[in-house]
C-alpha positions in Angstrom: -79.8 -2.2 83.8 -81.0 -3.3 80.2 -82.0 -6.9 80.0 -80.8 -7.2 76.1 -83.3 -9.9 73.8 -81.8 -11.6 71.1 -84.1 -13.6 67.9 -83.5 -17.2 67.2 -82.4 -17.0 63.6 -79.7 -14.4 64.5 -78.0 -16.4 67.2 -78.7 -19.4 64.9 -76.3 -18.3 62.4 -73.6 -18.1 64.9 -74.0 -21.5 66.4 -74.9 -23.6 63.7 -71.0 -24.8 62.8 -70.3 -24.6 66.8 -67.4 -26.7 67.5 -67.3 -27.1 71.3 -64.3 -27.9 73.5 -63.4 -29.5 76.9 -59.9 -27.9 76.5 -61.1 -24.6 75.5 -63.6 -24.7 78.5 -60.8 -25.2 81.1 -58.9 -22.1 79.6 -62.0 -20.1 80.0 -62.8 -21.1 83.3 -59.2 -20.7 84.7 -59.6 -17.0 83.0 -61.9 -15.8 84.2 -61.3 -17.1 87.8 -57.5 -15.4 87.4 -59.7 -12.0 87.1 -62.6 -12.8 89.4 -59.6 -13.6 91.9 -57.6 -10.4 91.5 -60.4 -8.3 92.3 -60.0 -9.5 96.3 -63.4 -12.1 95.7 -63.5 -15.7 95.4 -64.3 -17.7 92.3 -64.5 -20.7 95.0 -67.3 -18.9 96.8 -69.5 -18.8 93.6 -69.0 -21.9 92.3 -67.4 -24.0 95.0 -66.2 -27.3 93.9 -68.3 -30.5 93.5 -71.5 -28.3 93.6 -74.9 -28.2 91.6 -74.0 -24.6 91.4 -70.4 -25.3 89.3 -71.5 -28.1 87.0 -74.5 -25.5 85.6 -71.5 -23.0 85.1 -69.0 -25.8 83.8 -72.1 -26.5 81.3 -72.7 -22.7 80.3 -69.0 -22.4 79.2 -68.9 -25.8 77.4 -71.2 -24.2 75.4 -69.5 -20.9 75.0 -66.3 -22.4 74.0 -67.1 -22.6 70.2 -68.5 -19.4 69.3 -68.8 -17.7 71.9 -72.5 -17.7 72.1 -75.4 -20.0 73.1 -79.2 -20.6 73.5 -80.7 -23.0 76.5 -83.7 -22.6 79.0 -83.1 -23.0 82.7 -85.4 -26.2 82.5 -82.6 -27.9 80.0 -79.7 -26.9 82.0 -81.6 -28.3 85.0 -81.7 -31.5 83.5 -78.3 -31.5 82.2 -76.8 -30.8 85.8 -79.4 -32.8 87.8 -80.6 -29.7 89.9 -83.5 -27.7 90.3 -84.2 -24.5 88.5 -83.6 -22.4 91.5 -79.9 -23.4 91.4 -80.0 -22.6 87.8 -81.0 -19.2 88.8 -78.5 -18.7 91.0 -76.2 -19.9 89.0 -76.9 -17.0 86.4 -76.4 -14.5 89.0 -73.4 -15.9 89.9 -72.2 -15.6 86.5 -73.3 -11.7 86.1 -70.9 -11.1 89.4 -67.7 -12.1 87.1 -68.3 -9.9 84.7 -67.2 -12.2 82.0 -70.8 -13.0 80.7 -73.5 -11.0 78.8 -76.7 -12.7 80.0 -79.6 -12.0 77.8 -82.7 -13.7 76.1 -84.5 -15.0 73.9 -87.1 -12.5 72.3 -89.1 -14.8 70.2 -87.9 -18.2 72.4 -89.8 -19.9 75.9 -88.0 -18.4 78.4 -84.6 -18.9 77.0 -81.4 -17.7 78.2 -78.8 -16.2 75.7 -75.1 -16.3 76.9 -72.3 -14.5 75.3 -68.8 -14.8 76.3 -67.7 -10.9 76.6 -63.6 -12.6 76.2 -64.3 -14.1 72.9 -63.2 -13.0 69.5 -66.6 -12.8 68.6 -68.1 -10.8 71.2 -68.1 -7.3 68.7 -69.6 -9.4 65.6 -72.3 -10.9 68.6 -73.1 -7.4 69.5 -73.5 -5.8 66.3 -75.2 -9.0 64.2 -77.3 -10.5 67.0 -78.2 -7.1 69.4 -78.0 -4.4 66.7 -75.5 -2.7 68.8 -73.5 0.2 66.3 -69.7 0.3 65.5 -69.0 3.5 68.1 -70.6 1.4 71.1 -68.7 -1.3 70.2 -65.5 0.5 70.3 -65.8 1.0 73.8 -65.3 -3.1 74.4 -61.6 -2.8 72.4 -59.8 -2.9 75.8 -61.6 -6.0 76.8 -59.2 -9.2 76.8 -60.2 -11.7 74.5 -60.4 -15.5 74.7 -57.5 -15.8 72.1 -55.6 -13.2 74.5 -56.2 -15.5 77.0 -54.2 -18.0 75.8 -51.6 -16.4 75.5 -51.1 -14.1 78.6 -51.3 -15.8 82.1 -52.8 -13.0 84.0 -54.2 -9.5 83.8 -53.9 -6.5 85.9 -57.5 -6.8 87.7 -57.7 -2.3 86.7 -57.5 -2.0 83.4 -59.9 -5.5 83.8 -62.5 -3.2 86.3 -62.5 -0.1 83.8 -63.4 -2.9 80.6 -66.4 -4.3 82.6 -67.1 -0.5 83.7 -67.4 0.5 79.9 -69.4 -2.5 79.5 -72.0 -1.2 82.0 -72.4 2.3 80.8 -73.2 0.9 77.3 -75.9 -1.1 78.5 -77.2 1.6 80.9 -76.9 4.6 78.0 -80.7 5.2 77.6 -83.0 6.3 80.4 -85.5 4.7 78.5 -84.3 1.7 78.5 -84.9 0.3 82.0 -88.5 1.6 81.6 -89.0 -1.1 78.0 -87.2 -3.8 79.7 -89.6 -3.9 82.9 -92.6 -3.4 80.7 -91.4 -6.8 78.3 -90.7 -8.6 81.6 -94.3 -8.1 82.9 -95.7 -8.9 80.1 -94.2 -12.1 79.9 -95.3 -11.9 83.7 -98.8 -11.3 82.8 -98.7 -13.4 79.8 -98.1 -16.7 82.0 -100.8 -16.4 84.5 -103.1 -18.7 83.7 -100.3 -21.2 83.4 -98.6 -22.1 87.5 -95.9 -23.6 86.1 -94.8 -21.0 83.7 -95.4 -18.6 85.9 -93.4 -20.1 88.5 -90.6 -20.2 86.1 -90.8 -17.2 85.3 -90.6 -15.8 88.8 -87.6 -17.8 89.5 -86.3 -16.1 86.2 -86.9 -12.5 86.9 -87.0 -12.2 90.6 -83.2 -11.0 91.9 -84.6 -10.7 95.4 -85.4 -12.8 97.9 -88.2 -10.5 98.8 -89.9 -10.3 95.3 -90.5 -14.0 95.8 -91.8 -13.7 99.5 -94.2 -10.7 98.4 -95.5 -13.3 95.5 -95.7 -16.3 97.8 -97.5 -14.3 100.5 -100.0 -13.2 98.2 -100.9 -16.5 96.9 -101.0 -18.3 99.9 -102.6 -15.6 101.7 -106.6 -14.2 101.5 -106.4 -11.3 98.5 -108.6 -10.0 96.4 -108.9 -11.8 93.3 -107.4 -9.3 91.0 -104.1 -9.1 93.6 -103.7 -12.9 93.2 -103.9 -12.7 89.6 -101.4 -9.8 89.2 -98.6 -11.7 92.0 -96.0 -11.9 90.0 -95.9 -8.7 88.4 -96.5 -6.7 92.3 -93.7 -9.0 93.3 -91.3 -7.3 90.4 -92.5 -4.5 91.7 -91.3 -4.6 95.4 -88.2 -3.8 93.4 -84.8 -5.5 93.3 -83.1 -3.2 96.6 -85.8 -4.3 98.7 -84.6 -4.9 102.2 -86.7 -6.4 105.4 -88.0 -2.2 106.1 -88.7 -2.1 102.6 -90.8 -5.4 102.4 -92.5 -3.9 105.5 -93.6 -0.8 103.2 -94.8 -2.9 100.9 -96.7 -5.3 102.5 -98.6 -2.0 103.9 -99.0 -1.2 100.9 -100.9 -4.7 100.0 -103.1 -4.2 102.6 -104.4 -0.9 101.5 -104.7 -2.0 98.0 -106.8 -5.1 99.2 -108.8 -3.2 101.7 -109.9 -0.9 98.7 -110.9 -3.8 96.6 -112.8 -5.5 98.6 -114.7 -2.3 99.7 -115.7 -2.0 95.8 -112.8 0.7 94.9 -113.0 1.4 91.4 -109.5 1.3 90.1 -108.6 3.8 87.1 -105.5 1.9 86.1 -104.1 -1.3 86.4 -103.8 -2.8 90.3 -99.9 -2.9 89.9 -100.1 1.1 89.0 -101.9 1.4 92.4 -99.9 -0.6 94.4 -96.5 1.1 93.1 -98.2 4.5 93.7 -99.1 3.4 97.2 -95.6 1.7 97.9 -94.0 4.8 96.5 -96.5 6.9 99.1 -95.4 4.7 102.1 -91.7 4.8 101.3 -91.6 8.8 101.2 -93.6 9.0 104.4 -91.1 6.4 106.6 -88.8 9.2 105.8 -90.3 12.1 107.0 -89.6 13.2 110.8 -92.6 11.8 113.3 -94.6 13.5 115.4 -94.1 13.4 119.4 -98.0 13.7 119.7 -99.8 10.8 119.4 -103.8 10.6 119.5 -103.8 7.8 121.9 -106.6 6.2 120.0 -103.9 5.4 117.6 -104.6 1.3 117.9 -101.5 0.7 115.4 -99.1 1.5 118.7 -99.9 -1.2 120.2 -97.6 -4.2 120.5 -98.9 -7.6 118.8 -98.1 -10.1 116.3 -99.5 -11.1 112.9 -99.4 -14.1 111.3 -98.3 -14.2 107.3 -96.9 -16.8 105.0 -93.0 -17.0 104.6 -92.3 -19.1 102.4 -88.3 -18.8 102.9 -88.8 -20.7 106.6 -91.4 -23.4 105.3 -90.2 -26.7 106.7 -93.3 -28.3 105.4 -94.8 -28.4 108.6 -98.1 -27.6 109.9 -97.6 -25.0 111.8 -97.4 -22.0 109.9 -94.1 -19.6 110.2 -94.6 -16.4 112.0 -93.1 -13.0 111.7 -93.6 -10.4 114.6 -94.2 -6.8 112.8 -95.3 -3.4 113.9 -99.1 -3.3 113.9 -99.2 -0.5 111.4 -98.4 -2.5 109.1 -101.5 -5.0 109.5 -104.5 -5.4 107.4 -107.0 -4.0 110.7 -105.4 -0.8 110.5 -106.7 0.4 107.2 -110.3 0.3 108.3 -109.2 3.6 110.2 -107.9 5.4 107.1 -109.4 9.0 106.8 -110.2 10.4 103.6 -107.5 12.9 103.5 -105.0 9.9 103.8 -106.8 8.2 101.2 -106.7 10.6 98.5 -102.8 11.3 99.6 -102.5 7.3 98.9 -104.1 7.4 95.8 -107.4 5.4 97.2 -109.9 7.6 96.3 
């Protein structure tokens, strides 16, 4: 799905005479909890009451209530709702779940979110003046209820609500080539924060939908890589991809240890480290789903039950005893000093 980047002096123009509202806030939020509702989900789960979680939403639409449109960075609405970034993170996913708002950013801004209320009068002027979007793709956003709407009807029926957000997706997802620019802008930004930890780290928190992107960055930093993996963390943890599951992560963290154990034996890489590793990855993935054999060489060390230590930074209580994880040997470093030539140049490695 397109990420869409917006320039400051466009959005600017649409918030300079902003007239914000508490009323108009508490119309929006009933709204779009009505809708959120009548698809059979709770509003109350996403933002339950009294939480960090709904006063960085409450915020959001306090600023969307003039225009229909606003400009902050997750470290500001931190600040404004006394909570860390994370929760600012989630929030924004939380807010992509309803449907109700277009989350973009901020092409020429530090790290900057870009909010646009999809109900709003606005929304086809914010779409053509601010993302360049034509006439005929706006068109397709005609059936979407807007703010004004809003006010006047009391409820919606939640289909003709499904197929509006449904006409919404397919613009965004039009072009082929779009995913394809939008990951290579992201890690660029990636790559363009690395000498900074605390960019970075934003950044990461930014980016990352999975909790497995994060554990695949925080294992390589904490753990004992080659230089160049350490460096390129953030952009391999984009890479584990946003489905990754705990048999995915598995695949990948194979995959790590191959890409490090060719390093360190002086591999001479003939594109970037991330190319390898995806190439690898993508390698591993395809053969977990091809049938095994029955015959095993019994010098086949890998089928042997043991444990192996890494860094997981979801159950780190702070402690001094480092978490553990219990894994199929296979997928440990050890195992790649065994890798035969033919498997190497089927990897990629050689």
């Amino acid at each position: 799905m397109k990420k869409l980047t917006a320039y400051n002096a466009d959005v600017q123009k649409y918030i300079q005479q902003n007239r914000l509202s508490t009323q108009k806030k508490n119309v929006i939020i009933d709204a779009m909890r009505k809708r959120f509702d009548n698809t059979n989900q709770s509003f109350e789960s996403l933002f339950p009451s009294r939480s960090k979680r709904k006063n960085v939403m409450d915020y959001i639409i306090y600023l969307l209530s003039g225009n229909g449109i606003c400009k902050i960075s997750a470290e500001t609405l931190a600040y404004k709702a006394d909570c860390s970034v994370r929760t600012v993170t989630n929030t924004v996913r939380a807010l992509k779940q309803t449907g109700e708002i277009l989350v973009a950013g901020l092409a020429d801004g530090k790290n900057k979110y870009v909010f646009v209320l999809k109900m709003h009068p606005n929304f086809s002027g914010i779409m053509k003046e601010i993302f360049y979007i034509d006439a005929n793709q706006i068109a397709e956003q005609k059936n979407h209820e807007t703010l004004e709407t809003v006010e006047i009807e009391a409820e919606k029926t939640s289909s003709n609500y499904n197929n509006s957000i449904n006409s919404f997706n397919s613009l965004k997802q039009e072009k082929d080539n779009d995913i394809a620019s939008l990951m290579e802008s992201i890690e660029n930004e990636l790559k363009e924060a690395q000498n900074d930890i605390q960019k970075e780290f934003q950044r990461v928190h930014t980016y990352f939908v999975n909790e497995y992107q994060e554990m695949m960055y925080h294992t390589i930093k904490a753990g004992v890589y080659h230089p160049v993996l350490k460096a390129n963390a953030s952009i391999i943890g984009l890479r584990v991809g946003s489905n990754c599951d705990k048999s995915l992560f598995h695949l990948a963290f194979n995959a790590l240890g191959k890409v490090d154990r060719f390093l360190k034996n002086n591999g001479i890489l003939t594109d970037s480290v991330q190319a390898l590793f995806t190439k690898v990855y993508t390698t591993n993935i395809k053969l977990s789903r091809t049938p095994k054999k029955t015959n095993i060489d019994p010098s086949d060390v890998h089928n042997q039950e043991s444990s192996f230590i890494f860094y997981n930074w979801l159950e780190d209580t702070g402690s001094k005893e480092s978490s553990a994880k219990t894994i199929d040997n296979s997928f440990t470093p050890g195992v790649y000093y065994k890798i035969s030539k033919e498997e190497a140049d089927k990897m990629g490695l050689y």
